[in-house]
Biopython code that builds the backbone (N, CA, C, O; Angstrom):
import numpy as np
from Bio.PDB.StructureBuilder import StructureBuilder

atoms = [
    (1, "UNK", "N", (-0.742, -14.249, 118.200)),
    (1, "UNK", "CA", (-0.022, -15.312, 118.900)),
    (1, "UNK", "C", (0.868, -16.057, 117.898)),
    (1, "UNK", "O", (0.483, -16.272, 116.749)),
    (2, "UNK", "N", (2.189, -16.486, 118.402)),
    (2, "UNK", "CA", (3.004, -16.868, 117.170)),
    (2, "UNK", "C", (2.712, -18.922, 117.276)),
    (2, "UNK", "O", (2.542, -19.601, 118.288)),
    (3, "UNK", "N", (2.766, -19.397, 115.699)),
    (3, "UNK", "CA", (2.539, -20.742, 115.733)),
    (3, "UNK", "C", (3.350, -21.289, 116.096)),
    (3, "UNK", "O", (4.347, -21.420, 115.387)),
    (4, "UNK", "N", (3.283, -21.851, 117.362)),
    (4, "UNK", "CA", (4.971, -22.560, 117.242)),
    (4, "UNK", "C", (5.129, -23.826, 117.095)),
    (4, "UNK", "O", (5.940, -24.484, 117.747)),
    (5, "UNK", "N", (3.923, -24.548, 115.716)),
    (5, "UNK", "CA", (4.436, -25.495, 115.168)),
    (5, "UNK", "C", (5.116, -25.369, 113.979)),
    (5, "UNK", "O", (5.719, -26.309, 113.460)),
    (6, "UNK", "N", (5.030, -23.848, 113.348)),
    (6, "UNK", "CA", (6.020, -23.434, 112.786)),
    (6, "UNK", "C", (7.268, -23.078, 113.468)),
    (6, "UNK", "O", (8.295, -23.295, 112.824)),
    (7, "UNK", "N", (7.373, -22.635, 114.500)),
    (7, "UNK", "CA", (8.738, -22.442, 115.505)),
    (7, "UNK", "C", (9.384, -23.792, 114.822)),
    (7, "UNK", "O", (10.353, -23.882, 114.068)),
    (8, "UNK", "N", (8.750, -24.534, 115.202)),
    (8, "UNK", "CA", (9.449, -26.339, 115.691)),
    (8, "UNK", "C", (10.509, -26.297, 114.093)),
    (8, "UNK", "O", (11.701, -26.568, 114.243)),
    (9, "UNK", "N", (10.197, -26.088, 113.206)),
    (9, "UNK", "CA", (10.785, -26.560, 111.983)),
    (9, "UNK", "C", (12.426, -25.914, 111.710)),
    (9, "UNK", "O", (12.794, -24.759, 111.927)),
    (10, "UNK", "N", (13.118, -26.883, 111.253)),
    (10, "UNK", "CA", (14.324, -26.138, 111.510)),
    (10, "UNK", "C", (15.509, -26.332, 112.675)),
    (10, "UNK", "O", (16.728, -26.482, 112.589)),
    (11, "UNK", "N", (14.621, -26.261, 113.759)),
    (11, "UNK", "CA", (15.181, -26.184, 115.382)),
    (11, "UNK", "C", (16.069, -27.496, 115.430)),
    (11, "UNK", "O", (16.107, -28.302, 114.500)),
    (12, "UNK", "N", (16.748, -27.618, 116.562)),
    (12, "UNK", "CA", (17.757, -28.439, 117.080)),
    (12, "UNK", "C", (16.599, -29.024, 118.156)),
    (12, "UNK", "O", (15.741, -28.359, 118.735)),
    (13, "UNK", "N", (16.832, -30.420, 118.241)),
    (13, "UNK", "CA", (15.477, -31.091, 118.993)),
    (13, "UNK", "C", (16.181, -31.092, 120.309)),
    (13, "UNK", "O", (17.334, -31.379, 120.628)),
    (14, "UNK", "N", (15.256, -30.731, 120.898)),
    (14, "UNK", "CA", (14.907, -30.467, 122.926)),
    (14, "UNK", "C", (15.231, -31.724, 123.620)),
    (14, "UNK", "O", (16.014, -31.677, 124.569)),
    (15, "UNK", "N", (14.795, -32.666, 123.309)),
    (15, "UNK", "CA", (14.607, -34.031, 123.575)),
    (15, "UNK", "C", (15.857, -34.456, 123.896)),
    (15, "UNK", "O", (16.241, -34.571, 125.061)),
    (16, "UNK", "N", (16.733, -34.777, 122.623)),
    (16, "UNK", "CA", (17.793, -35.506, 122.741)),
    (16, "UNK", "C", (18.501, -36.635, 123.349)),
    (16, "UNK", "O", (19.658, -36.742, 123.756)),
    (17, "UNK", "N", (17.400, -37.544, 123.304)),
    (17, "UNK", "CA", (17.258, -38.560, 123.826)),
    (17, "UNK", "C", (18.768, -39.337, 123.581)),
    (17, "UNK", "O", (19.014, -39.561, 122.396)),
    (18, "UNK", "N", (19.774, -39.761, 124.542)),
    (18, "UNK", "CA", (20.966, -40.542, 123.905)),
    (18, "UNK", "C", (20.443, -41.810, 123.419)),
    (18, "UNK", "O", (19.746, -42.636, 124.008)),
    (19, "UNK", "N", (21.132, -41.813, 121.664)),
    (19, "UNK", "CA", (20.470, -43.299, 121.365)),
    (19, "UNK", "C", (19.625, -43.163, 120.580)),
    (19, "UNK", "O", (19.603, -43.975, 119.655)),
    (20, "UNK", "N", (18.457, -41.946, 120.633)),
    (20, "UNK", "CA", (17.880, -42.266, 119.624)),
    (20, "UNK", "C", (17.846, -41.305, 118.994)),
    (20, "UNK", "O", (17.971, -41.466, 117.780)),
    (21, "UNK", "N", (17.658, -39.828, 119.540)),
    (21, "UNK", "CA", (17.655, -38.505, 118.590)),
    (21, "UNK", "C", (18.609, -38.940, 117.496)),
    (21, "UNK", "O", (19.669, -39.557, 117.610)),
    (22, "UNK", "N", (17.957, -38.449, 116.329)),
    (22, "UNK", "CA", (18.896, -38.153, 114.779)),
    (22, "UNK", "C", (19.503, -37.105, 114.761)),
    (22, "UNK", "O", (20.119, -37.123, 113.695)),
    (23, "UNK", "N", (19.798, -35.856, 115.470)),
    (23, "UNK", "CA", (20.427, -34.967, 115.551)),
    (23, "UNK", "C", (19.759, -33.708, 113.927)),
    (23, "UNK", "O", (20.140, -32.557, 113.714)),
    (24, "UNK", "N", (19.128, -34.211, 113.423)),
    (24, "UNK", "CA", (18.650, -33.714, 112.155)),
    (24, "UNK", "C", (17.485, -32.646, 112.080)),
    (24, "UNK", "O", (16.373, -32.888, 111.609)),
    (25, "UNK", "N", (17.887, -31.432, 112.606)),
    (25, "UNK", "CA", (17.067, -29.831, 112.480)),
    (25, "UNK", "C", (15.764, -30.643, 111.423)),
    (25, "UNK", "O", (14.616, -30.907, 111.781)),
    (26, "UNK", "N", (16.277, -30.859, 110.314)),
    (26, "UNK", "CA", (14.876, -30.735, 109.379)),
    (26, "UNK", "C", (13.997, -31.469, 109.171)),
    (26, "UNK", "O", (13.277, -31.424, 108.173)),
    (27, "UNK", "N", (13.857, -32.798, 110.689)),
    (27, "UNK", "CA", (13.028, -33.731, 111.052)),
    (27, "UNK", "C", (11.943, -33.133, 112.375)),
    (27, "UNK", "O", (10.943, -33.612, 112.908)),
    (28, "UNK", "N", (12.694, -31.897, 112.558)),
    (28, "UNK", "CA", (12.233, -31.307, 114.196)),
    (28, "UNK", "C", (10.550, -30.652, 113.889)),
    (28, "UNK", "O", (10.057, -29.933, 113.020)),
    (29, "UNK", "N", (9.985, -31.426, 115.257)),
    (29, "UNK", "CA", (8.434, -31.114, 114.921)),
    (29, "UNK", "C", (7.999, -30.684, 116.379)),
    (29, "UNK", "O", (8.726, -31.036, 117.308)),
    (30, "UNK", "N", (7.006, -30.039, 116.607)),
    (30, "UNK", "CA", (6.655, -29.669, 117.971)),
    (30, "UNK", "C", (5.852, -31.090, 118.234)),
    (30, "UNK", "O", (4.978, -31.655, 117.576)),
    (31, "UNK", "N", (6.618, -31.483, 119.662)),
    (31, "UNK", "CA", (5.748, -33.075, 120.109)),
    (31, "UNK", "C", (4.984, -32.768, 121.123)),
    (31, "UNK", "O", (5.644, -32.489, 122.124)),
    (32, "UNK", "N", (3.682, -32.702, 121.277)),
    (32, "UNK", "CA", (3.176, -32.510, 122.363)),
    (32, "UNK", "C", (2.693, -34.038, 123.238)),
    (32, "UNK", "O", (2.451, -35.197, 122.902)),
    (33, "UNK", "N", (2.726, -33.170, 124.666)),
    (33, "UNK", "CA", (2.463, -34.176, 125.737)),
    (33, "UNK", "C", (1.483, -35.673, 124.908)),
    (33, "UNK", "O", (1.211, -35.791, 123.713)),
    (34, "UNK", "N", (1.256, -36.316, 125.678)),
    (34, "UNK", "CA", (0.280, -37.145, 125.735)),
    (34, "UNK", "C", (-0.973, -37.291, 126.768)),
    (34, "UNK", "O", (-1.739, -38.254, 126.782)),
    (35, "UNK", "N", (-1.029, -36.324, 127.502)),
    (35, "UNK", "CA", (-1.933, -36.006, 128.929)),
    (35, "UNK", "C", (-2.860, -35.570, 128.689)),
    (35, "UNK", "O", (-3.124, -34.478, 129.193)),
    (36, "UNK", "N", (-3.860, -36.250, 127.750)),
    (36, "UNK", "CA", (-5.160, -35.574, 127.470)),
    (36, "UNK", "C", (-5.377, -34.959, 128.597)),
    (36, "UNK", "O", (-5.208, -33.765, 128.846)),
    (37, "UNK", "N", (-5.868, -36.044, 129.479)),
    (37, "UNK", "CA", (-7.063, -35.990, 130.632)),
    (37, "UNK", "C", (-6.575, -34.466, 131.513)),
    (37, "UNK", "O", (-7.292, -33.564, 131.945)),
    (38, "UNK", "N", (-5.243, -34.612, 131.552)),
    (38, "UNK", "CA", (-4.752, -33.341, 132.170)),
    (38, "UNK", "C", (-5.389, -31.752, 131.756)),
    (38, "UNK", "O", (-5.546, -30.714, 132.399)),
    (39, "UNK", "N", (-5.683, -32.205, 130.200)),
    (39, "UNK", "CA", (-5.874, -31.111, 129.659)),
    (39, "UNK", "C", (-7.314, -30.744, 129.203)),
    (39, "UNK", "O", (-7.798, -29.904, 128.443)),
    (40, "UNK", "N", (-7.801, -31.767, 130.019)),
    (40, "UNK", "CA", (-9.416, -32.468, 129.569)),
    (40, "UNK", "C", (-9.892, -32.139, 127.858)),
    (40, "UNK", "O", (-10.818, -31.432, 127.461)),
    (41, "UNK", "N", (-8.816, -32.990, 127.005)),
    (41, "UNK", "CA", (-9.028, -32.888, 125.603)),
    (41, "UNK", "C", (-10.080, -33.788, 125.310)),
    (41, "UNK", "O", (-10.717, -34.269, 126.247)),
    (42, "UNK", "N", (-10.355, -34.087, 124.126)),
    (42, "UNK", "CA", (-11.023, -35.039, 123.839)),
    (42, "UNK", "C", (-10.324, -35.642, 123.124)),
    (42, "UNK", "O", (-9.253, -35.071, 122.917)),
    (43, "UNK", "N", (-10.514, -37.023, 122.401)),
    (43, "UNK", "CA", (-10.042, -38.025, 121.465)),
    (43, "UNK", "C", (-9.281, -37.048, 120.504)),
    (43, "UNK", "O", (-8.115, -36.659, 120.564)),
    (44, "UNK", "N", (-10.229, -36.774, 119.642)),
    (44, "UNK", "CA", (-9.646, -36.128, 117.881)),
    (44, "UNK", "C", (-8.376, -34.736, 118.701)),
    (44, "UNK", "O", (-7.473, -34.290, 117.994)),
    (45, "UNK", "N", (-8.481, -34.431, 119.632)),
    (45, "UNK", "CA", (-7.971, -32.678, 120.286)),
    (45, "UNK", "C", (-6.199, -33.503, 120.403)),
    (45, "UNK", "O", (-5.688, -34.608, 120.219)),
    (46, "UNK", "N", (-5.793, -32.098, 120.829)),
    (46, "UNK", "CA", (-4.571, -32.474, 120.897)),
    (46, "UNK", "C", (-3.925, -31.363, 122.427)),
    (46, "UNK", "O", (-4.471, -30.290, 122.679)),
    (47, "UNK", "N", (-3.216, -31.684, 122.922)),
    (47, "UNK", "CA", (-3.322, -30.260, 124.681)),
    (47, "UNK", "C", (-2.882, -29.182, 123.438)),
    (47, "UNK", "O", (-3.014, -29.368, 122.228)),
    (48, "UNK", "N", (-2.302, -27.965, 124.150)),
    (48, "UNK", "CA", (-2.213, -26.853, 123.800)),
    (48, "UNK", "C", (-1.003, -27.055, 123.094)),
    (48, "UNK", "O", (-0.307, -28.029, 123.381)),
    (49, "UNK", "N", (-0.604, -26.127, 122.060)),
    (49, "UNK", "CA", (0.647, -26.090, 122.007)),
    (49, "UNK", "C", (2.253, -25.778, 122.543)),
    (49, "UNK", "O", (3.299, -26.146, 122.008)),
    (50, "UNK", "N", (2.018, -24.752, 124.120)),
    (50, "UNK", "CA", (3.202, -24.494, 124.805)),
    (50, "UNK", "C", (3.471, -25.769, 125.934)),
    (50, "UNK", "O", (4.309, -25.828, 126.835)),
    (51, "UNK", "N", (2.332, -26.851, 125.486)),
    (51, "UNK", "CA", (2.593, -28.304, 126.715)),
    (51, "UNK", "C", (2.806, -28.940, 125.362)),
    (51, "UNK", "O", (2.027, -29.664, 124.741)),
    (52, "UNK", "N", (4.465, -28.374, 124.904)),
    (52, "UNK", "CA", (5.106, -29.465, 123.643)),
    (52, "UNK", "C", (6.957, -29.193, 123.786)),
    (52, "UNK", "O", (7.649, -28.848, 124.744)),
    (53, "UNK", "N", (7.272, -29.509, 122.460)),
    (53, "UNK", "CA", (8.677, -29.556, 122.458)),
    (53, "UNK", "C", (9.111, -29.770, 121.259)),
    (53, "UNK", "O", (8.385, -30.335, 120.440)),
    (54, "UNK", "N", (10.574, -29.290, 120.896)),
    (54, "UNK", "CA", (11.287, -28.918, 119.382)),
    (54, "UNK", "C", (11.450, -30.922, 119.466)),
    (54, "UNK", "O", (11.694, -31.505, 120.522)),
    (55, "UNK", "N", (11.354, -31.258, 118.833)),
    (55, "UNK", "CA", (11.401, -33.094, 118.915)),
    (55, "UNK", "C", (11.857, -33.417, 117.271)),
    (55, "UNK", "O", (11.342, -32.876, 116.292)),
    (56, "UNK", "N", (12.872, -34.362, 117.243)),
    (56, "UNK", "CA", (13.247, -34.762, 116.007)),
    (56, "UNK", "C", (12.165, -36.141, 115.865)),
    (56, "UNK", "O", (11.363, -36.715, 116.601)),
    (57, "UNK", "N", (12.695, -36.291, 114.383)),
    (57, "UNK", "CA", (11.207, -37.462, 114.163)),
    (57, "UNK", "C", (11.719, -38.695, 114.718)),
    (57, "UNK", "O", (10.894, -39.222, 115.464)),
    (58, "UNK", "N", (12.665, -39.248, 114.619)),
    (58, "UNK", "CA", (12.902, -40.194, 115.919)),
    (58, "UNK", "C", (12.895, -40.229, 117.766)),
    (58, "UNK", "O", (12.589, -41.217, 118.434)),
    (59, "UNK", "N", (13.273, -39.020, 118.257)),
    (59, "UNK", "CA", (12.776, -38.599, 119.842)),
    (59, "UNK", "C", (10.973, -38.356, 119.648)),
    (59, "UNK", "O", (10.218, -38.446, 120.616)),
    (60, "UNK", "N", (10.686, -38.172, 118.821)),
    (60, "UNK", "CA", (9.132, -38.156, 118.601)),
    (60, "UNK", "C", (8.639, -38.924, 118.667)),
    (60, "UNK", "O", (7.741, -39.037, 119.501)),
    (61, "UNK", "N", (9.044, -40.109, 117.605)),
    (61, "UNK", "CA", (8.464, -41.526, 117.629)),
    (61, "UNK", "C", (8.435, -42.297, 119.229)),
    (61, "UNK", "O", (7.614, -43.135, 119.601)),
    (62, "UNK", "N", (9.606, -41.727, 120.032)),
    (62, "UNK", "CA", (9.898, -42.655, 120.913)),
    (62, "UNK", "C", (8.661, -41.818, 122.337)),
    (62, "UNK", "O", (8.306, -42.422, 123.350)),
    (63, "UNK", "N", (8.223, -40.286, 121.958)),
    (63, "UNK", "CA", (8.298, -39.615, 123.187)),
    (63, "UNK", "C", (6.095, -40.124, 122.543)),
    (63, "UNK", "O", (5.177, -40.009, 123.355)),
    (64, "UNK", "N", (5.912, -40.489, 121.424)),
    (64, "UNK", "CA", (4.578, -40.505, 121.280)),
    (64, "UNK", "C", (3.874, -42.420, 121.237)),
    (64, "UNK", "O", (2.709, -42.801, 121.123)),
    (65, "UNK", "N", (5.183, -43.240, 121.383)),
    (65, "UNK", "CA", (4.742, -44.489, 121.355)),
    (65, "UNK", "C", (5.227, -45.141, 119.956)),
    (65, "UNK", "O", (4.830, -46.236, 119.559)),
    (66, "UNK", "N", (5.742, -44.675, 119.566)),
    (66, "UNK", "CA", (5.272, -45.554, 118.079)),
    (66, "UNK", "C", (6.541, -46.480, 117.705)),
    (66, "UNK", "O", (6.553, -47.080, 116.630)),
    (67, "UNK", "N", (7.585, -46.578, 118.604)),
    (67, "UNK", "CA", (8.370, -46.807, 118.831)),
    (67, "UNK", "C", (8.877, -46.892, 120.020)),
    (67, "UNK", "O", (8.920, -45.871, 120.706)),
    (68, "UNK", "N", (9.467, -48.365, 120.622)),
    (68, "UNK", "CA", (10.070, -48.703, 121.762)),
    (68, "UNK", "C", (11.407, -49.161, 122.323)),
    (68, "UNK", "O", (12.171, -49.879, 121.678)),
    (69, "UNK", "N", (11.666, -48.704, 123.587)),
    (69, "UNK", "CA", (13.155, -48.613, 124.034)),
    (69, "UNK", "C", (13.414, -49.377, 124.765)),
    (69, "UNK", "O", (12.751, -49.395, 125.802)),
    (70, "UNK", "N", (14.462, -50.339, 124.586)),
    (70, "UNK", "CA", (14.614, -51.311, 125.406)),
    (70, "UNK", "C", (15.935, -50.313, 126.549)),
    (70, "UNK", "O", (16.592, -51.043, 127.291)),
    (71, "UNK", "N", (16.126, -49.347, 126.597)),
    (71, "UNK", "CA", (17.056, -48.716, 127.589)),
    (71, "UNK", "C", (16.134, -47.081, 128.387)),
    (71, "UNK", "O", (16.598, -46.239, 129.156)),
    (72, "UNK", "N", (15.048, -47.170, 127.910)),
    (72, "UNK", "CA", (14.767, -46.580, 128.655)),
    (72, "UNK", "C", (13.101, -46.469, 129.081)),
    (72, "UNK", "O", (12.221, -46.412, 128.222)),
    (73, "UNK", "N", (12.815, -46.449, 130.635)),
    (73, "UNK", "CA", (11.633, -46.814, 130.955)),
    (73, "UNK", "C", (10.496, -45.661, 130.642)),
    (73, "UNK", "O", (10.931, -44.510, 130.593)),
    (74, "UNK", "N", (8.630, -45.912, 130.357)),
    (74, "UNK", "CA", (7.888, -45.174, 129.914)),
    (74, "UNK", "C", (8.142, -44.052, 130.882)),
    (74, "UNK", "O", (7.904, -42.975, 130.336)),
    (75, "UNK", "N", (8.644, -43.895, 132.448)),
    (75, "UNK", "CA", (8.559, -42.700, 133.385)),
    (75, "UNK", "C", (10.101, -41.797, 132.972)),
    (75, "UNK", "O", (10.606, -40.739, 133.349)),
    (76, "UNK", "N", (10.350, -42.525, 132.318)),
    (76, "UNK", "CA", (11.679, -41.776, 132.240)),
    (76, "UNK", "C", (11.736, -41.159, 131.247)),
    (76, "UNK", "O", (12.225, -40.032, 131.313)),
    (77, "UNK", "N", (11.333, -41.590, 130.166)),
    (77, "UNK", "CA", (10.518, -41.039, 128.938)),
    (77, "UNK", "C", (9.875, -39.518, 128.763)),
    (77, "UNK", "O", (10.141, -38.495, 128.133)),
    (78, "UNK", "N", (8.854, -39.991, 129.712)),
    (78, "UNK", "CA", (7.767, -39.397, 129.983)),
    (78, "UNK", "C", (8.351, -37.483, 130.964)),
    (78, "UNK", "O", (7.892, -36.350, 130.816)),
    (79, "UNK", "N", (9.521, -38.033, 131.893)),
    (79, "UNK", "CA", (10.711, -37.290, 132.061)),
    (79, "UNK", "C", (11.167, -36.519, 131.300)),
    (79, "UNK", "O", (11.124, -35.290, 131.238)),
    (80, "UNK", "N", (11.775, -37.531, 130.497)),
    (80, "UNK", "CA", (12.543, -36.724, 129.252)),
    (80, "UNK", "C", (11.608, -35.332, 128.309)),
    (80, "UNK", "O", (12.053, -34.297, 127.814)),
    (81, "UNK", "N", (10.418, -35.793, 128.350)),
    (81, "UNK", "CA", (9.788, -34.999, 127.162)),
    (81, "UNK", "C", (9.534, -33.793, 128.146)),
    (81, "UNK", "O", (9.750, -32.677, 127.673)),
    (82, "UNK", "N", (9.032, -33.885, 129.676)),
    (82, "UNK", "CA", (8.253, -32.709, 130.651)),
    (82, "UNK", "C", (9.802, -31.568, 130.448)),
    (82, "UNK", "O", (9.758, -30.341, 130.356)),
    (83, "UNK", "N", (11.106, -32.474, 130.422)),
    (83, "UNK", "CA", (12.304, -31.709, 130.520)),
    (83, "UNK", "C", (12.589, -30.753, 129.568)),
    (83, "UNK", "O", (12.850, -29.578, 129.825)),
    (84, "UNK", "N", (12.526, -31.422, 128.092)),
    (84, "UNK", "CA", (12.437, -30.828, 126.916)),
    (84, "UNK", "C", (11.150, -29.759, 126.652)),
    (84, "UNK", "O", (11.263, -28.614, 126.216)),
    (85, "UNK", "N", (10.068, -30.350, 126.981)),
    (85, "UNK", "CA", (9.126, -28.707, 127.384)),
    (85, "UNK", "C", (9.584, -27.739, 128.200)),
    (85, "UNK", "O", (9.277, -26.549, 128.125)),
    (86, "UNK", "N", (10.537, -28.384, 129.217)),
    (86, "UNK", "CA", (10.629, -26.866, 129.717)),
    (86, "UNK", "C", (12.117, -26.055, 128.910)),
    (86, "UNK", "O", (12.226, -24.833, 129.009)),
    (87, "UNK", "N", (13.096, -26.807, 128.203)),
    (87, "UNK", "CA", (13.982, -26.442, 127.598)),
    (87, "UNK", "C", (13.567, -25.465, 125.823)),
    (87, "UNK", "O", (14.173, -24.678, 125.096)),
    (88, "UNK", "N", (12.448, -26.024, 125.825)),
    (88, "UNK", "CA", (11.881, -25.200, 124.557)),
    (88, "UNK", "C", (11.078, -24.184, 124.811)),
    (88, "UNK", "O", (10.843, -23.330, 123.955)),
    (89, "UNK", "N", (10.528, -24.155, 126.101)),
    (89, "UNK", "CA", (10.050, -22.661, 126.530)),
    (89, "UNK", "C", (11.145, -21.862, 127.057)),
    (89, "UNK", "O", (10.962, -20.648, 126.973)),
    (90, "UNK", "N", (12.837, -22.455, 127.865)),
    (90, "UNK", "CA", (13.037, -21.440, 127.622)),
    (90, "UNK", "C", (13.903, -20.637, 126.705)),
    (90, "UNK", "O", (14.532, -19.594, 126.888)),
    (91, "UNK", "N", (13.717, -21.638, 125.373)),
    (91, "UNK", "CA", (14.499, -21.103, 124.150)),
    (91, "UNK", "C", (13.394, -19.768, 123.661)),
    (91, "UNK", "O", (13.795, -18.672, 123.270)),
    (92, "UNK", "N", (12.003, -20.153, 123.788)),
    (92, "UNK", "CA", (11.026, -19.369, 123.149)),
    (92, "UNK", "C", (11.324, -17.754, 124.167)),
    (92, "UNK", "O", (11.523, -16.668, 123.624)),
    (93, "UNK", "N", (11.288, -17.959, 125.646)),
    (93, "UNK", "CA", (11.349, -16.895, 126.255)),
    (93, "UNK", "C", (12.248, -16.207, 125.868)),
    (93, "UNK", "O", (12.145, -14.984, 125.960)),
    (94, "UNK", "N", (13.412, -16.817, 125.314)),
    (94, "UNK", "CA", (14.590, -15.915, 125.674)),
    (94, "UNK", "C", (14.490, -15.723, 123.969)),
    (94, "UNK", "O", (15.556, -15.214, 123.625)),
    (95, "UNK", "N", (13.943, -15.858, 123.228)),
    (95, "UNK", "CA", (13.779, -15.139, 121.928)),
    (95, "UNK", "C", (12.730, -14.143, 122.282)),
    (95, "UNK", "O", (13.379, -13.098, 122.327)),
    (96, "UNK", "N", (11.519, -13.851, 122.554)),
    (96, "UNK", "CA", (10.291, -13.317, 123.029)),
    (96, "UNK", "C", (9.467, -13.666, 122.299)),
    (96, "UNK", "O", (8.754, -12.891, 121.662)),
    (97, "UNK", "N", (9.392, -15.230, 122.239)),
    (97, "UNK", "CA", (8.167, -15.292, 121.219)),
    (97, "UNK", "C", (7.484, -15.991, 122.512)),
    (97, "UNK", "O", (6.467, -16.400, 121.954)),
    (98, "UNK", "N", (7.341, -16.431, 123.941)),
    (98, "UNK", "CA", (6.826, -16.646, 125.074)),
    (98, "UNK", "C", (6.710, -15.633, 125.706)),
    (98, "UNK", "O", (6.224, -15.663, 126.836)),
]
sb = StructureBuilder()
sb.init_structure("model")
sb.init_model(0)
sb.init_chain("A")
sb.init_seg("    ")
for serial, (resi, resn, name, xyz) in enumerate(atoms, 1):
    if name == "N":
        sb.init_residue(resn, " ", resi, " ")
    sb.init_atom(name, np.array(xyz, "f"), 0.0, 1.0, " ", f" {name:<3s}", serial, name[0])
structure = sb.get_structure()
């Protein structure tokens, strides 16, 4: 199975949040969801890795909390990142590493 938190490195971020993405490949990290319960993780766990996304370290900060937007709301957010998962699976498909 290929790592694709090694995929993530390098990549052009999924996210691209206007406003905040840095546009900067060599900040890009795979961001995964925040939906434990969805994924019935536990605390220390993290969901799987194909419920993620190519994310620069600023669309990261914003898509994991650690950082807040006064222009855009947590559902829209939360939007943004389900969108960018599906835009990084289908970069992965159409390479065949999905």
């Amino acid at each position: 199975m290929i790592n694709l938190r090694k995929e993530a490195k390098g990549r052009q971020c999924t996210v691209a949040i206007p406003g905040v993405c840095n546009g900067n490949p060599e900040t890009t990290v795979l961001a995964h969801l925040n939906n434990k319960p969805l994924f019935r993780c536990g605390m220390s766990q993290k969901v799987p890795d194909w419920a993620a996304c190519f994310a620069c370290s600023d669309c990261h900060d914003l898509l994991d909390g650690r950082t807040k937007s006064e222009y855009y709301t947590d559902d829209e957010i939360k939007i943004m990142h389900y969108d960018a998962i599906m835009r990084t699976q289908m970069i992965l498909r159409k390479e065949g590493k999905l």
